[in-house]
C-alpha positions in Angstrom: -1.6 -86.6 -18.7 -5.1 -85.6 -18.8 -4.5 -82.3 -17.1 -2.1 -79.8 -19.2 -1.2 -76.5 -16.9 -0.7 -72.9 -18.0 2.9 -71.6 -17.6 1.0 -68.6 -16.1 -1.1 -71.2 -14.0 2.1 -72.9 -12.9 3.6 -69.8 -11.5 0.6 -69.0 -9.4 0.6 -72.3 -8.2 4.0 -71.8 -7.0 2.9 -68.6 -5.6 -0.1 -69.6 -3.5 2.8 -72.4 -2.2 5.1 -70.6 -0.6 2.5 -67.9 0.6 1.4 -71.5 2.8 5.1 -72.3 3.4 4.6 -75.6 2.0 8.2 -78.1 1.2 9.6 -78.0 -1.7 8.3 -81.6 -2.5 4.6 -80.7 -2.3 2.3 -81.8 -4.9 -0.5 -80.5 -6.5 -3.7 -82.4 -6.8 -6.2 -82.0 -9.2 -9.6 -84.2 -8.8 -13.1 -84.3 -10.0 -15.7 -84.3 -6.8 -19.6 -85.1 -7.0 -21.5 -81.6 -6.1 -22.0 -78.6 -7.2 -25.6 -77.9 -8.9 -24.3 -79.9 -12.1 -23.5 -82.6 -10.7 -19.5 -82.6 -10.6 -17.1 -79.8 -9.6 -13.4 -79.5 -10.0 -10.7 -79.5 -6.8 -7.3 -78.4 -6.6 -5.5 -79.4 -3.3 -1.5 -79.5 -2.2 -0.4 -82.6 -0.8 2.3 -84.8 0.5 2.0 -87.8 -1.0 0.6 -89.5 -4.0 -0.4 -93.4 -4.4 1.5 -94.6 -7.1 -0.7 -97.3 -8.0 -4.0 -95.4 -8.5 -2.3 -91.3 -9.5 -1.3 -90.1 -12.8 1.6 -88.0 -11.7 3.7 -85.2 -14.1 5.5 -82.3 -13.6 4.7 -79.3 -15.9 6.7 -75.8 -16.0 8.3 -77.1 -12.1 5.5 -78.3 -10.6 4.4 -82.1 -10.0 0.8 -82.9 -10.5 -1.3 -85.5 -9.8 -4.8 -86.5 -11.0 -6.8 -89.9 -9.6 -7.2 -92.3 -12.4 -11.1 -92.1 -11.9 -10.7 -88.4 -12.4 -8.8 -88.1 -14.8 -11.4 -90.2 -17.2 -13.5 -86.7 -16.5 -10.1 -84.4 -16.8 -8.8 -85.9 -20.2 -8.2 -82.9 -22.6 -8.3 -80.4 -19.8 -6.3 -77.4 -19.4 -5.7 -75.3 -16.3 -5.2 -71.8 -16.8 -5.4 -68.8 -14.1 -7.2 -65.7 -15.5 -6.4 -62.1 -13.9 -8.7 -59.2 -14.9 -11.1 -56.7 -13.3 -14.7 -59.0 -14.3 -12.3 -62.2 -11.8 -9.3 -64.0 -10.7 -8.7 -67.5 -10.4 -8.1 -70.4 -11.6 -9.9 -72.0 -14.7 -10.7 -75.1 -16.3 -11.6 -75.4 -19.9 -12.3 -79.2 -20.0 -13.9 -80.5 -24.1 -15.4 -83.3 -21.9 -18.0 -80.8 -19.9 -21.8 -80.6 -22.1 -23.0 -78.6 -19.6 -22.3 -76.0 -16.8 -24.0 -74.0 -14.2 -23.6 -70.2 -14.6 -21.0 -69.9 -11.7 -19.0 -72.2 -14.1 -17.8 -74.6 -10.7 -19.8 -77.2 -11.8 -20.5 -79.1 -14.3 -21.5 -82.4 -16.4 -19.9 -84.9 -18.7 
């Protein structure tokens, strides 16, 4: 899978889904978007369903994720942590694939 998850991150992905209620069978989604002021920025959605034919799906420390195939040629080598301090809190991407990124560090280039 080209997305690894945090134990810590899987927890607050748990979290964050039953503080929206959602079923036990929802997924998480991770994609690569065009924006941003470098050109690409990451998403993380919950969803339904996945399309078995185009999503790479896992399931990593209880929850399933899923990554387009497209996106996960930008993802590969990725890991998805969430960081909780007093500087910020939220979830973060170390991806080796990214050369550059803008200070806000939500965007970025391969």
């Amino acid at each position: 899978m080209s997305v690894m998850l945090t134990e810590k991150a899987a927890e607050e992905v748990k979290r964050a889904m039953s503080s929206f209620d959602c079923e036990p069978d929802t997924l998480l989604r991770v994609s690569v978007l065009g924006g941003g002021c470098s050109g690409f920025e990451y998403g993380l959605n919950f969803v339904k369903e996945s399309d078995e034919g185009a999503d790479l799906k896992t399931v990593q420390h209880g929850v399933t994720v899923v990554v387009d195939r497209k996106s996960a040629m930008l993802l590969e080598g990725t890991t998805l942590d969430f960081h909780e301090g007093l500087d910020k809190r939220g979830f973060t991407f170390e991806n080796p694939n990214v050369v550059r990124s803008c200070g806000c560090g939500k965007s970025f280039q391969v």
